[in-house]
C-alpha positions in Angstrom: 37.6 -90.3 -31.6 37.3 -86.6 -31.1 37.6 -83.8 -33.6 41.6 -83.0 -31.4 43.0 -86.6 -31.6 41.7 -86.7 -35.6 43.9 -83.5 -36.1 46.9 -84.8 -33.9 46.6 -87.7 -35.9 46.1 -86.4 -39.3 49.2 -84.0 -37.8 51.2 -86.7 -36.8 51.0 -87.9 -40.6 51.5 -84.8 -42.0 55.1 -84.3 -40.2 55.7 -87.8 -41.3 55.5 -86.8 -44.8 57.6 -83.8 -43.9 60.0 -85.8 -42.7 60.7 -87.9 -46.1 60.4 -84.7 -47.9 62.7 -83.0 -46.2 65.0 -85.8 -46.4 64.3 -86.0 -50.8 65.3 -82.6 -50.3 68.5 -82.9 -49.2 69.6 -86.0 -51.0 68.2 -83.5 -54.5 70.7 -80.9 -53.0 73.5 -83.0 -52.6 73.1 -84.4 -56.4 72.5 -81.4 -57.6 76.0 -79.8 -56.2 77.6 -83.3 -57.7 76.1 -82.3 -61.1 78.0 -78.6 -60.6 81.2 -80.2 -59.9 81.1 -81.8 -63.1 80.2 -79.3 -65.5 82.8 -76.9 -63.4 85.6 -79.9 -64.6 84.0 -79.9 -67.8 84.1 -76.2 -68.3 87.8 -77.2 -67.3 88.6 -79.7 -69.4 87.0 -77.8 -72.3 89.3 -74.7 -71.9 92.0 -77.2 -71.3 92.0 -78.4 -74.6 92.0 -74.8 -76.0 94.9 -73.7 -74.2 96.7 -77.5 -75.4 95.7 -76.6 -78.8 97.7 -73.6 -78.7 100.9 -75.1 -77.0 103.7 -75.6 -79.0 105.2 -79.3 -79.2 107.9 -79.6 -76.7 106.8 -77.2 -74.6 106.9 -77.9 -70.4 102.9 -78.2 -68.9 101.9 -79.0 -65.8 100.0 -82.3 -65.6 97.2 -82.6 -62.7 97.7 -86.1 -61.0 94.8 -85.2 -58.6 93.1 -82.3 -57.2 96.6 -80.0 -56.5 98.9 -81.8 -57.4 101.0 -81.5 -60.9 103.8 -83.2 -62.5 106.3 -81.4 -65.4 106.3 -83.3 -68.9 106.9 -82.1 -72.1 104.3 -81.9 -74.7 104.3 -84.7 -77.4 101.4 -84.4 -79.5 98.6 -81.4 -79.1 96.6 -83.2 -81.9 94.5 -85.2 -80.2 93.7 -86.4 -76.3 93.5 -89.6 -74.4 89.8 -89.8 -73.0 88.0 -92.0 -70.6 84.8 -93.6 -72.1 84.1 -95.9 -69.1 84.9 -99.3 -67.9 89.0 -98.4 -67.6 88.4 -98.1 -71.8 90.6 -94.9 -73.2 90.6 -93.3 -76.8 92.4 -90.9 -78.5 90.1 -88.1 -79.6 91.1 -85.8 -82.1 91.2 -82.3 -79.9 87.9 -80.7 -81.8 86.1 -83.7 -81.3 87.1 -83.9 -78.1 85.5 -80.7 -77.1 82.5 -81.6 -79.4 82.1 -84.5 -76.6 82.8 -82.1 -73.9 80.1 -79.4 -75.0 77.6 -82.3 -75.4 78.2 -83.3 -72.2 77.9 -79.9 -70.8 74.7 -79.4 -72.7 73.5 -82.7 -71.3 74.2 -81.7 -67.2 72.6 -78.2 -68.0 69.5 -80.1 -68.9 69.9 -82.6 -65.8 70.6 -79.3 -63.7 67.4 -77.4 -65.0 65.1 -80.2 -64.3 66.5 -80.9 -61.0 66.3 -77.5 -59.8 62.2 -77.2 -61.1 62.2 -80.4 -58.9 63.8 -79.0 -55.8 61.6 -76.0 -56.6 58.2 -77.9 -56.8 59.6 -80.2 -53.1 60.2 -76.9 -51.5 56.6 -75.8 -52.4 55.2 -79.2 -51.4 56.9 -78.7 -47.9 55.6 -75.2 -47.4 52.2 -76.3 -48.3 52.1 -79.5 -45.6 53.8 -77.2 -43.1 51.0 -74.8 -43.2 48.3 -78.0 -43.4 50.1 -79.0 -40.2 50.0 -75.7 -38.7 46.2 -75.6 -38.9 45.9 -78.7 -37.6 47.7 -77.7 -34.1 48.3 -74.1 -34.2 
């Protein structure tokens, strides 16, 4: 084999790994936009509570049944919330505790968010550096 086939070849694996890079990439993206919808509803949820805390008993809220969509009720109780803990399992959560969860969970994504954007970071760097390898090799 000649020097030119060695550097198609060793260029044909280079845009291989590209490739799968590129496509890490994107999958990183797509979780880390997943991860900012939840602390957004978080953030949500938290200042929810706070405005529920202040609410009078009796008063009329709107209650989302999905994204848009509201229903009227009245107010019952503003002491404490129904929350979802997994496997279809709910508890009542006093409404400070309840936000205690909530800023622990934010905490938590912020940390997930961090390290997924110094991974992203470190891909993108990784791409730049085989694209250039690659360029050498056929440019």
């Amino acid at each position: 084999m000649n020097q030119e086939e060695l550097n198609r070849e060793k260029a044909e694996q280079i845009y291989m790994q590209l490739q799968m890079l590129q496509q890490q990439i994107k999958q990183l993206q797509q979780q880390m936009e997943a991860v900012e919808q939840h602390l957004m509803e978080a953030t949500v949820a938290k200042h929810s509570i706070d405005e529920l805390k202040n609410t009078k008993i009796g008063s009329e809220i709107l209650v989302p049944v999905t994204s848009g969509i509201f229903v009227k009720a009245n107010l019952l109780d503003s002491s404490e919330v129904l929350m979802n803990v997994g496997a279809k399992t709910v508890v009542a959560k006093g409404m400070d505790k309840a936000k205690e969860l909530i800023q622990s969970q934010l905490t938590e994504m912020k940390e997930v968010q961090q390290k997924m954007g110094n991974d992203l970071q470190e891909m993108i760097m990784h791409a730049r550096m085989l694209e250039q390898e690659m360029q050498k090799l056929v440019g």
